[in-house]
Backbone bond lengths (Angstrom), bond angles and torsions (degrees), N, CA, C in turn:
res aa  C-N    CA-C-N  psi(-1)  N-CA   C-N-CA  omega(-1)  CA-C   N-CA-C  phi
1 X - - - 1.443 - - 1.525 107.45 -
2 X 1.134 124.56 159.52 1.619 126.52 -156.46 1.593 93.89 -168.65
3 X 1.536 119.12 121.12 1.378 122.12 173.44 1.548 111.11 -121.47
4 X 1.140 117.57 122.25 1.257 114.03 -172.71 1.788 120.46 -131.89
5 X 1.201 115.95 128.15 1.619 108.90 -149.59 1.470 92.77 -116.63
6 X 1.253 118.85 101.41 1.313 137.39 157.32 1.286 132.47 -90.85
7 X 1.150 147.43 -3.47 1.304 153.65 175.51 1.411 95.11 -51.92
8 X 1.325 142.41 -54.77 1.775 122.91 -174.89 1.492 124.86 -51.80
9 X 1.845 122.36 -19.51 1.011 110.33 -172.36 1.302 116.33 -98.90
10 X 1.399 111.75 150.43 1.468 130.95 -117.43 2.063 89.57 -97.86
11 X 1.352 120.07 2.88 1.594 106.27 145.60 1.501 116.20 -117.04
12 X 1.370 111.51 44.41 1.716 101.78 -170.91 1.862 88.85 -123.10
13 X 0.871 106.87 153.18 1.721 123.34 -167.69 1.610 116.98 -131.96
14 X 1.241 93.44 130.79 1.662 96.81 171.80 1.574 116.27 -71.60
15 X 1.331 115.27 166.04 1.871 107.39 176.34 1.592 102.95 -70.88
16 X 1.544 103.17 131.69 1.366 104.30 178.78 1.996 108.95 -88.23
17 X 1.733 102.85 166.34 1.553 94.17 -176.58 1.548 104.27 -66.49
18 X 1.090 176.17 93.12 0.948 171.78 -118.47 1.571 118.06 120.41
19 X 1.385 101.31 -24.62 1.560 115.95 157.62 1.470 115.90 -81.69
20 X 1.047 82.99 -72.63 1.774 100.96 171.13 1.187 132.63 -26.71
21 X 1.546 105.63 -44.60 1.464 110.37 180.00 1.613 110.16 -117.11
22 X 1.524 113.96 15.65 1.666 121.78 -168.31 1.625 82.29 -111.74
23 X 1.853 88.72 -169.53 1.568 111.98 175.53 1.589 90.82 -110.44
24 X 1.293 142.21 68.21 1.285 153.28 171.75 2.003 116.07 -111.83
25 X 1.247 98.35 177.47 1.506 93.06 -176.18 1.732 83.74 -159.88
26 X 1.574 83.91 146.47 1.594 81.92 -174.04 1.962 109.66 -76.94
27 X 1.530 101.83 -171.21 1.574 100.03 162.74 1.371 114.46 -80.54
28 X 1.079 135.48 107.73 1.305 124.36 -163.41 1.777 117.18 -57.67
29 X 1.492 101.34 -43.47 1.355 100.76 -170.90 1.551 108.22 -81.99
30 X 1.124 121.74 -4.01 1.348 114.26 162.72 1.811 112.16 -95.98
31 X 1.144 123.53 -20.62 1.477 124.19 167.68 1.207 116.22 -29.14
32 X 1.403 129.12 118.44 1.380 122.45 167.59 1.382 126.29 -102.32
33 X 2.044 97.95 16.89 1.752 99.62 -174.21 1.414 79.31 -117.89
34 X 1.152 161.08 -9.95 1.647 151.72 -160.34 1.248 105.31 -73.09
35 X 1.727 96.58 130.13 1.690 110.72 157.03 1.620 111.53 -92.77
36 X 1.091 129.68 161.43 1.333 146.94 -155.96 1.339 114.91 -151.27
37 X 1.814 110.19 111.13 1.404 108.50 -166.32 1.828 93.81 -110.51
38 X 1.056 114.27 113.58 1.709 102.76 153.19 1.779 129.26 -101.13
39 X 1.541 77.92 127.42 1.720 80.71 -178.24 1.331 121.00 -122.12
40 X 1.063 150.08 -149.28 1.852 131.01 -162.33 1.581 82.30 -116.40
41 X 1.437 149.58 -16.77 1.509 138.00 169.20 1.093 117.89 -89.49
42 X 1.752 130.55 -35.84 1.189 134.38 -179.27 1.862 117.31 -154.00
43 X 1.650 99.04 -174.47 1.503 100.48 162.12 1.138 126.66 -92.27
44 X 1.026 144.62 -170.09 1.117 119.90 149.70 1.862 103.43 -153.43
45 X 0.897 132.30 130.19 1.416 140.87 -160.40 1.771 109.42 -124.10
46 X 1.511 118.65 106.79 1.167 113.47 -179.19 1.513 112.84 -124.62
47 X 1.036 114.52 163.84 1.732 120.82 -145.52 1.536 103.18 -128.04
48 X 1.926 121.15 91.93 1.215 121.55 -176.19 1.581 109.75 -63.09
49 X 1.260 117.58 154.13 1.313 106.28 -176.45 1.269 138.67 91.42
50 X 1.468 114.88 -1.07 1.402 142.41 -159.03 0.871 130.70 27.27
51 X 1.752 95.18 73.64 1.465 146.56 151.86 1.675 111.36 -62.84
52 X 1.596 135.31 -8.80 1.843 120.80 -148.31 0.991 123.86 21.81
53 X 1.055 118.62 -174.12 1.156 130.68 -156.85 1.716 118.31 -124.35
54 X 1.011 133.32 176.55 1.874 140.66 178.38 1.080 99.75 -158.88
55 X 1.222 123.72 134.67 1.441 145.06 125.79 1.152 116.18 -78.23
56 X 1.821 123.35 137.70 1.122 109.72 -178.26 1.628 81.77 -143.25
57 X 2.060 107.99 143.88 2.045 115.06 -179.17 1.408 95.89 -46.82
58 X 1.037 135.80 -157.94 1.552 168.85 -133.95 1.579 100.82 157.65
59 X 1.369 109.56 155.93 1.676 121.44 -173.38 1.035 116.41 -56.78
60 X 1.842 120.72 -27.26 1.255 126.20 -176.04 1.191 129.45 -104.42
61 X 1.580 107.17 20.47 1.569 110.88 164.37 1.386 107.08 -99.95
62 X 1.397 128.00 178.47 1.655 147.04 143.95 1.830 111.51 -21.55
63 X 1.328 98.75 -40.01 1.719 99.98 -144.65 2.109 75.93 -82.17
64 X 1.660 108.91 -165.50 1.154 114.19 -149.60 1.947 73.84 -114.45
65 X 1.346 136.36 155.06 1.120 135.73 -169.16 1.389 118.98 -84.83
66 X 1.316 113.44 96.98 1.994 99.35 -179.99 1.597 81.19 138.61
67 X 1.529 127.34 -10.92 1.663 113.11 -149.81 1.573 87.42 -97.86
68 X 1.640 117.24 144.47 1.472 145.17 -163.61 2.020 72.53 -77.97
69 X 1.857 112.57 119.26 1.260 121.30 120.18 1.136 155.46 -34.71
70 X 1.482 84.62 -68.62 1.790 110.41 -174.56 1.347 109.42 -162.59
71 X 1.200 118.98 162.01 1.501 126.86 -152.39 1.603 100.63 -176.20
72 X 1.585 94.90 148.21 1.584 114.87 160.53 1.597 112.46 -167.73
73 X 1.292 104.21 123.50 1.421 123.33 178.61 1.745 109.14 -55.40
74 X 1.068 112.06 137.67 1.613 124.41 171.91 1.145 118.63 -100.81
75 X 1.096 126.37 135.73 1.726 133.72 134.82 1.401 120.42 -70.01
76 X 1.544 113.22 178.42 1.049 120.19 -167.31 1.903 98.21 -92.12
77 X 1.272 123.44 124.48 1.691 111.23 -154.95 1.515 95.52 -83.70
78 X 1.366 143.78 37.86 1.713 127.26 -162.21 1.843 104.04 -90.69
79 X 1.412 113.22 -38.96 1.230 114.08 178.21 1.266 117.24 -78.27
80 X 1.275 135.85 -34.30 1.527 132.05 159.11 1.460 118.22 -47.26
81 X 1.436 107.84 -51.13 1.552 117.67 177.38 1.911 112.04 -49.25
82 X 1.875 99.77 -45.60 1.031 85.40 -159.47 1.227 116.57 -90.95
83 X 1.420 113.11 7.98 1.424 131.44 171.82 1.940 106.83 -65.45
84 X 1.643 100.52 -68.85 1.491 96.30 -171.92 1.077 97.75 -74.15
85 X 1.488 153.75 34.11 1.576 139.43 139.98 1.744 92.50 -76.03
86 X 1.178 114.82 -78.66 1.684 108.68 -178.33 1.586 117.09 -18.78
87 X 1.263 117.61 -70.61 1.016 146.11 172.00 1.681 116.05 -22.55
88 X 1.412 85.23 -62.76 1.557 101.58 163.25 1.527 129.84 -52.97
89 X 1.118 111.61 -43.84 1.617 141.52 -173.94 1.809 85.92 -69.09
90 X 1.413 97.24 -72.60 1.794 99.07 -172.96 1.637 107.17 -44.29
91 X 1.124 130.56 -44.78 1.497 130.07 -173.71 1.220 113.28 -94.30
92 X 1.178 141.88 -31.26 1.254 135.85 175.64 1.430 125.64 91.68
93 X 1.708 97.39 23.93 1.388 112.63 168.75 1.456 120.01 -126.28
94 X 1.471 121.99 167.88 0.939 134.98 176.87 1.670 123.29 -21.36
95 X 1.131 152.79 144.88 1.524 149.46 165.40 1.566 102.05 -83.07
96 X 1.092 118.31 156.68 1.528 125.18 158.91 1.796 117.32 -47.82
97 X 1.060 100.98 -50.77 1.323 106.12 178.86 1.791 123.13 -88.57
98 X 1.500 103.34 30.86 1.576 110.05 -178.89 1.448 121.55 -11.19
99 X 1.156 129.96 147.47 1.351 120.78 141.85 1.466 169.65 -45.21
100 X 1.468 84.67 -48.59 1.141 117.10 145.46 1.761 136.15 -53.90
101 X 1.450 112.03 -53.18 1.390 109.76 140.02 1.150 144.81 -25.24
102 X 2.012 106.32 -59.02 1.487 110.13 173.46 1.338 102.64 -66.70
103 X 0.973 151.50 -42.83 1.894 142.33 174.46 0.840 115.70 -71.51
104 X 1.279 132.83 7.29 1.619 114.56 155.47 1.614 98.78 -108.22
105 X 1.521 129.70 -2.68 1.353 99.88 -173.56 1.871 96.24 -111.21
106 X 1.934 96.47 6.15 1.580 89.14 161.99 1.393 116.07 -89.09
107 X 1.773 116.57 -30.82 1.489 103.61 168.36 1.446 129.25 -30.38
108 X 1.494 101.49 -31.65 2.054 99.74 -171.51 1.583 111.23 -60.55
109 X 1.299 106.02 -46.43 1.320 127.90 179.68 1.398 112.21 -45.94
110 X 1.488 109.14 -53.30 1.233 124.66 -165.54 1.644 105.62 -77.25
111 X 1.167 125.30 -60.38 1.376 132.66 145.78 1.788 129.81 -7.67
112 X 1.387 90.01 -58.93 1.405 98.70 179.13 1.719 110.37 -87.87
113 X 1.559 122.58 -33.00 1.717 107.95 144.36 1.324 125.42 -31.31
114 X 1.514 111.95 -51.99 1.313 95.06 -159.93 1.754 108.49 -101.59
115 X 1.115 109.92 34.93 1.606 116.57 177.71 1.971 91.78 -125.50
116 X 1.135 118.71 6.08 1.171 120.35 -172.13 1.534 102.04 -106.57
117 X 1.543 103.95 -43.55 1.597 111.54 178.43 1.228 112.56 -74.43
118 X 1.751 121.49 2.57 1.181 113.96 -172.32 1.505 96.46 -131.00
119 X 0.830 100.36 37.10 2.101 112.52 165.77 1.533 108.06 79.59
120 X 1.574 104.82 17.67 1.478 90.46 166.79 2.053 99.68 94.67
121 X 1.550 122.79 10.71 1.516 103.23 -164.22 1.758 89.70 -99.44
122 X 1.432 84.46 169.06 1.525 100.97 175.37 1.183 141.55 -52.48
123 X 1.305 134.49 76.97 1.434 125.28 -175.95 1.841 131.91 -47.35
124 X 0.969 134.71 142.80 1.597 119.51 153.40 1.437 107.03 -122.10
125 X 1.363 117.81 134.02 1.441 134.86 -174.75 1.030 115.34 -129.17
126 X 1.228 130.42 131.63 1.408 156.83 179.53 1.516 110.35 -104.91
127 X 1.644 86.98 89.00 1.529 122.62 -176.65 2.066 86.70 -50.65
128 X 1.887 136.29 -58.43 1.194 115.10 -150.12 1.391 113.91 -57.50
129 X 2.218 104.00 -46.22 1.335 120.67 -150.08 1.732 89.03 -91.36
130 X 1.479 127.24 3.32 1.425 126.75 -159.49 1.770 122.54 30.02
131 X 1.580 123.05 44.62 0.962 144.06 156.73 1.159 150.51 -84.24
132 X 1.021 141.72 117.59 2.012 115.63 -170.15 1.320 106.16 -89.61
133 X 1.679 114.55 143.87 1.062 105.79 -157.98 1.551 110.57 -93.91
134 X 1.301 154.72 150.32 0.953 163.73 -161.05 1.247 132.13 7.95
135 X 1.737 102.40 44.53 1.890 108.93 169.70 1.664 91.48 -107.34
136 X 1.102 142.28 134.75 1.252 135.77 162.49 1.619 104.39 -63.24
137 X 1.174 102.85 -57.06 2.209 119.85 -168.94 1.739 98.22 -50.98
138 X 1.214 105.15 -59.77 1.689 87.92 169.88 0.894 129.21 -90.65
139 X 1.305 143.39 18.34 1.794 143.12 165.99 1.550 86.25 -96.23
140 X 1.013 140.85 -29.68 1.608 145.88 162.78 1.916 112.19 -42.34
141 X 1.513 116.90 -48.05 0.959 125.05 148.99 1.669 143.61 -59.33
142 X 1.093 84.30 -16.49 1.711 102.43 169.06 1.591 117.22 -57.39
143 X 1.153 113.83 -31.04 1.893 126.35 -171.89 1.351 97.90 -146.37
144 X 1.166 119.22 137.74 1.523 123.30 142.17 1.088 145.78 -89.19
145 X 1.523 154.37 117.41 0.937 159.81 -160.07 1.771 109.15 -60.90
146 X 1.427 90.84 112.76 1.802 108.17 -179.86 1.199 119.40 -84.09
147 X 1.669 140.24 151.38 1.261 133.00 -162.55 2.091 77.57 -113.35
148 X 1.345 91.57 161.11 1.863 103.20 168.73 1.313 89.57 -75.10
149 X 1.519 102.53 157.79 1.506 103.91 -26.78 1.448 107.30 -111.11
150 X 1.007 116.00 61.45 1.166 127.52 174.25 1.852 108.07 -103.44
151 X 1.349 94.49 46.33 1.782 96.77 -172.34 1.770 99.33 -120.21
152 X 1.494 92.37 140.55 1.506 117.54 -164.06 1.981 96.23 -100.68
153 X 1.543 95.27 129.06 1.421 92.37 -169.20 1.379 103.02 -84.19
154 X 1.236 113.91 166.35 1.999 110.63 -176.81 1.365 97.02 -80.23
155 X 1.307 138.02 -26.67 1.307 137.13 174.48 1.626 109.45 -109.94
156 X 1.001 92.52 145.52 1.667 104.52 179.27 1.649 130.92 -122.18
């Protein structure tokens, strides 16, 4: 996994409204909101913000390499979202966009920082107790030390 935050440089572009609310697709390689899936058949290029999405073959399929698969145009997702939050509230279940979800798929992120600040070595993490297991220096990175009182209790 590889995260790379480009939006500051000065030819990379956010999705404009005109994407968003058209049947358009951004430039991908100038996109500065695109996620990027590689898989052993294709690319796949998706557009936060409702940007859609592209699939594009890879050398080792049938199709010709670079050629659009599959596709679906995006909107901007804020009114859907903010629908099944209501929704949620009214029923008393979960939202689409849980919480819990988003923190475990920010741990990766976070995870892979701090195996980066530490030259790149191998972590093991314990997805139950959410711990790494026997580096002290990076389970050290796990929390940061808060000044008062701006200090976050381990229990809440």
């Amino acid at each position: 996994m590889t995260f790379e935050l480009t939006q500051w440089a000065p030819y990379m572009d956010k999705i404009a409204g005109d994407i968003r609310d058209g049947d358009l697709f951004p430039y991908w390689p100038q996109c500065a909101t695109r996620i990027e899936f590689y898989g052993t058949k294709g690319l796949m290029c998706l557009g936060r913000h409702g940007g859609g999405w592209q699939v594009f073959s890879s050398a080792k399929t049938q199709s010709r390499p670079g050629e659009v698969v599959a596709q679906a145009f995006g909107r901007f997702p804020d009114p859907d979202h903010k629908e099944n939050f209501v929704q949620a509230i009214r029923s008393d279940k979960l939202p689409s966009a849980d919480i819990e979800e988003g923190h475990r798929s920010a741990v990766l992120i976070h995870l892979a920082n701090i195996a980066t600040r530490l030259g790149g070595r191998r972590l093991v993490f314990d997805s139950r107790t959410e711990t790494i297991v026997g580096d002290r220096e990076a389970s050290a990175l796990l929390k940061r030390d808060y000044r008062a009182p701006f200090v976050i209790p381990d229990e809440v």
